[in-house]
Every structure is written in C-alpha cells, then in structure tokens.
ZAPAKE-193746 format. One record per residue (C-alpha): residue number from 1; y, z, x. Coordinates in steps of 0.05 Angstrom, whole numbers, plus 5000, padded with zeros to 4 digits. Each point is the difference from the previous one (the first is absolute). Last residue first. Layout:
N
num	Y	Z	X
NUM	Y	Z	X
...
***
This chain:
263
num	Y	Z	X
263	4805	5310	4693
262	4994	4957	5069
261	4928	5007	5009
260	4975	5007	5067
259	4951	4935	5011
258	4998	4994	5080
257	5073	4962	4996
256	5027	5055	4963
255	4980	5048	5055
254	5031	4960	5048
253	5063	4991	4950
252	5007	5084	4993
251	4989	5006	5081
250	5046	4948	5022
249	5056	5023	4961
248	4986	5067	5009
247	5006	4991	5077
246	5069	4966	4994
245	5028	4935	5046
244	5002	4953	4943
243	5048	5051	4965
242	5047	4993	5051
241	5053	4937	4972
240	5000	5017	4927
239	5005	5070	5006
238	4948	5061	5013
237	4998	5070	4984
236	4934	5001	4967
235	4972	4930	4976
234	4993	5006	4933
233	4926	4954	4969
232	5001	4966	4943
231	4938	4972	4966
230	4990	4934	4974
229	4955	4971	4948
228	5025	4962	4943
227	5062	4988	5039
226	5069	5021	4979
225	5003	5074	5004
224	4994	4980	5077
223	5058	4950	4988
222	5041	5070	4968
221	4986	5041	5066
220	5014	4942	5047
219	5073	5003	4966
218	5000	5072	5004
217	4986	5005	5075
216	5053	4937	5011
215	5050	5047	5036
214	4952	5024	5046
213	4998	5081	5002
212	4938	5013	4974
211	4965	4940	5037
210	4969	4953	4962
209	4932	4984	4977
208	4950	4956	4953
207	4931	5004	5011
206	4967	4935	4958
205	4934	4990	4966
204	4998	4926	4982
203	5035	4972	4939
202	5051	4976	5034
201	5068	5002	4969
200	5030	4938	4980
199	5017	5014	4932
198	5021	5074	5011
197	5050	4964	5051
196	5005	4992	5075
195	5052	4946	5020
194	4988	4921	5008
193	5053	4973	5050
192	5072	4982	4982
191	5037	5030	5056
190	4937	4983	5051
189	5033	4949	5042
188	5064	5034	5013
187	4971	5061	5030
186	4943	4966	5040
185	5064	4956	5028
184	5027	5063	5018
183	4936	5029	5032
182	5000	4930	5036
181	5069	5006	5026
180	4984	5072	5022
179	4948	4991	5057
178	4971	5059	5008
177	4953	5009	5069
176	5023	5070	5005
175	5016	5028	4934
174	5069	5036	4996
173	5033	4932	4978
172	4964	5017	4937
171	5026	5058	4985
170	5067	4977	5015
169	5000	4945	4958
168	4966	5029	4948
167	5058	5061	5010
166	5061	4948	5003
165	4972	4970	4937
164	4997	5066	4956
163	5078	5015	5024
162	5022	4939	4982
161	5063	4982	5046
160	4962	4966	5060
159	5046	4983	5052
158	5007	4931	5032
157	4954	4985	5050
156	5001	4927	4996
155	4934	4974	4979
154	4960	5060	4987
153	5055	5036	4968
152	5022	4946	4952
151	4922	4989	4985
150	4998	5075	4981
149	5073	4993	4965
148	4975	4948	4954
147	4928	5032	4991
146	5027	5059	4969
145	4942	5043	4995
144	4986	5038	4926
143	4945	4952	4983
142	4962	5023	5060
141	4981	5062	4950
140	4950	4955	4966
139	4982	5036	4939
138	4950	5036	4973
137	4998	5039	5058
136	4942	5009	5061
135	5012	5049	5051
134	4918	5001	5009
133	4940	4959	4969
132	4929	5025	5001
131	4950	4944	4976
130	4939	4993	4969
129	4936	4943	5006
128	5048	4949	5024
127	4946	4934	4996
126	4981	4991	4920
125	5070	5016	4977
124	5033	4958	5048
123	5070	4973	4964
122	5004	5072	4974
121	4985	5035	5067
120	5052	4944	5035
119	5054	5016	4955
118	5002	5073	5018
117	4989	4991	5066
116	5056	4960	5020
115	5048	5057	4960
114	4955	5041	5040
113	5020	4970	5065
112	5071	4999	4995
111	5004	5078	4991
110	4932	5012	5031
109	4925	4970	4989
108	4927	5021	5005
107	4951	4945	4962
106	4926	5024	4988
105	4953	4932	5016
104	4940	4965	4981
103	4987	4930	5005
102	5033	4996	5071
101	4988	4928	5040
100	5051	5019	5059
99	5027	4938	4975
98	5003	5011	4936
97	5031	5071	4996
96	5052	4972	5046
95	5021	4947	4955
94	4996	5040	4939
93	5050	5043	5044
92	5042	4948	5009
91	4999	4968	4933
90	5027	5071	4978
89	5069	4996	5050
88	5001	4919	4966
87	5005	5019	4929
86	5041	5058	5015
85	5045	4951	5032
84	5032	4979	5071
83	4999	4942	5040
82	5046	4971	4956
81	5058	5048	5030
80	4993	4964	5059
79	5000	5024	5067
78	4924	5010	5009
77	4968	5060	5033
76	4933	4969	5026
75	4958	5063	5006
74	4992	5047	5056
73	5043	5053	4972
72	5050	4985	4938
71	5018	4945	4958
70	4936	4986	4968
69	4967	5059	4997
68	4953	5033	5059
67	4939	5020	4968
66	4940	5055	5009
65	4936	4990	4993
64	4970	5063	5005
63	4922	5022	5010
62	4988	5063	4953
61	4948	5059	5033
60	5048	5061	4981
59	5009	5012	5073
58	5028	4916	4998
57	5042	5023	4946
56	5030	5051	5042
55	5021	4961	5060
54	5023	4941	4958
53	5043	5041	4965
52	5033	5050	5053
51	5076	4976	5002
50	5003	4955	5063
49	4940	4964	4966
48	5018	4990	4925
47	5079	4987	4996
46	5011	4973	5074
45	4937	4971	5011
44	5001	4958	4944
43	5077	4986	4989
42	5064	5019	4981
41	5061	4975	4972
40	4976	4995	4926
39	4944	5042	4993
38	4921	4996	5027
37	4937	4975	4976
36	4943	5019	5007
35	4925	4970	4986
34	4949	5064	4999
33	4927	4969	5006
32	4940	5031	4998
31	4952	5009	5066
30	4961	4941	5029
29	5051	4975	5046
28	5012	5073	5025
27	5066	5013	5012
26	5070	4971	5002
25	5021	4926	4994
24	5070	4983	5006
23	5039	4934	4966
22	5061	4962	5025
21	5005	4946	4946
20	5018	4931	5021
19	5041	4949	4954
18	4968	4940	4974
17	5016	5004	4923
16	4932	5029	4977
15	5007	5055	5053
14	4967	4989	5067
13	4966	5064	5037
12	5015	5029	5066
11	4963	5053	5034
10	5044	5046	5030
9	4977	5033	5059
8	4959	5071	4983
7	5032	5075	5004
6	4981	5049	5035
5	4969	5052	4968
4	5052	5061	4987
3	4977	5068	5029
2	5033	4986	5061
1	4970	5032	5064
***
C-alpha cells in the first residue's frame, strides 16, 4: 500500500483576467491552511505530492491548497507572453485564497513559487500568517534564457546554442503534460516583473532555504539577511532541482510552520 494519499481532482478557480486555475485541496476542511506553490516547469502534484509534502503536512494536522501556475498543470497555459507577470502569478493566488474563503493562511512555495510568495505575504499581511520559501534568489535567474533561440527551437527546430536555454528547455520538456510554448511565453512575459528587494520584503516570519549545492544558495542567503524576519535554513546535499524532494527540508519548514523559530 502507498503511503502517499491519493490525490484530489482539480478544482478550478478563475483568476481576475478569466483564466482557470487548477487548484488541490488536501486534508481536513477545518485544519490550517498550507497554500503551495510550485517552480517553473512543474506543478502541484509533481513538486509537493510525488515528493512527500502533502503526505507529511497532513500527519502534522495542516490541510494544503496546493496550486497549479499559470502555464503549467491543469491550468489555462496561455501562448502569450502578456499572460504572464509577477503581478498576475500573485493575483492568482489572492484569487485562490478568496475563493476557498481563507483568512488565515502559512504560504509554502519553490523556486518560482517563492518568488510568488514573497510578494503575496507582503501584499497580504493580515491573511499569510508566515511563510517558508525555497530556491529562491534575488534575482530572476530566467533572465539568463535566450528567448530568440527558444522560440527558434520551438518553431523550427533549429539548434539551441545557449547552453542555460537548451537545459530550461530540456528540463522542462522532461515534464509530462509540459507544454513549452507557454513556459516560453511565461519567460518573455515576466522579463521586467517586480523582483525581491529589502524594500519589498514581507514583514511576516519567513524560512528561507536552499540547497547546499544550488548555485543560487548564496543569493537566497543574502535576501534572507534581507527581511526583518527571516531565517535560513541549508538544505544538505541538495541542488536546485532535488531539494524539494529532501526529508530535512520538510522537517525544518513543518516545524517552522508549527511556530519553530528561525534564529
């Protein structure tokens, strides 16, 4: 017998600009509320079910909400680079915290997701009670991707010359279910979105982490430095792309979430 619950259909929720949001309740109705969100060419049940969260936050007594992102999962995955902001990624989530009608939430997010997170705790002060945000930089490291010779790719096959856009690309064309115009367009469409800064930093209590062998583990180090009250937490062994899959990962942010200090 697997020890993972199965996992719920999709409940789908409407952003502000009409597009659905593939959403997955967890738990106990009555319990408190985990919202996660998952990294850029993943998705809900891929990043928090496959890899053990929703299994041990629901033994810790949480209920989780978990998201699929624009662009990837069950949700609409829109074409156009338009589709696609920092602005609109948070919207989504304040969308899904108000339907499910959530006045009191921790927020659990990865790569992607915690750079979402991180501007939705300070644009919901009264509503994300804390927050434990992994692989997140200072930085969007997306930046780096040559969109030209993606969209070349995509359309016409020709080779891809970058080095750093070949291995998005095939990263995310390793997801079942991806489709990779959309995670381009996602690309494009959030080159000039808001970043994490000191100013900007939530105020909330925050768990901060990286793997000790992910490129961007100093990065997250000096954004944790940032925040008025944010603890970092080493993730042993681990790089950008398996860290969501370690035990002392989920152990140091469950224990976070139940009021573990994070200094």
């Amino acid at each position: 017998m697997s020890l993972v619950p199965e996992a719920p259909r999709p409940r789908a929720v409407m952003s502000q600009d009409g597009l659905p949001i593939a959403t997955y309740d967890f738990g106990d109705p009555d319990a408190p509320v985990v919202v996660a969100v998952h990294g850029f060419a993943s998705g809900a049940l891929l990043n928090w079910h496959a890899s053990g969260w929703t299994r041990d936050l629901l033994r810790a007594g949480y209920r989780v909400v978990a998201i699929d992102q624009r662009g990837h999962g069950a949700s609409a995955k829109p074409h156009e680079p338009s589709a696609y902001s920092m602005e609109l990624l948070v919207a989504d989530v304040v969308s899904v915290i108000d339907t499910y009608l959530l006045d009191d939430v921790a927020y659990l997010g990865y790569s992607l997701g915690a750079r979402v997170g991180w501007h939705t705790a300070e644009q919901l002060p009264d509503r994300v009670s804390r927050a434990v945000l992994g692989g997140i930089p200072d930085a969007d490291p997306m930046r780096r991707v040559a969109v030209d010779q993606a969209k070349a790719h995509l359309a016409d096959g020709t080779p891809i010359e970058d080095r750093v856009t070949n291995g998005y690309l095939t990263m995310a064309g390793n997801v079942e279910g991806n489709d990779l115009r959309a995670l381009v367009a996602m690309v494009e469409g959030m080159r000039d979105s808001i970043e994490p800064t000191p100013e900007n930093a939530p105020a909330q209590p925050l768990l901060m982490a990286a793997g000790s062998e992910d490129g961007i583990r100093d990065s997250a180090v000096r954004l944790a430095a940032a925040a008025p009250d944010a603890g970092f937490f080493e993730i042993p062994g681990r790089n950008h792309f398996n860290a969501p899959t370690s035990r002392a990962f989920r152990e140091a942010a469950i224990a976070f979430l139940g009021g573990a200090t994070t200094r």
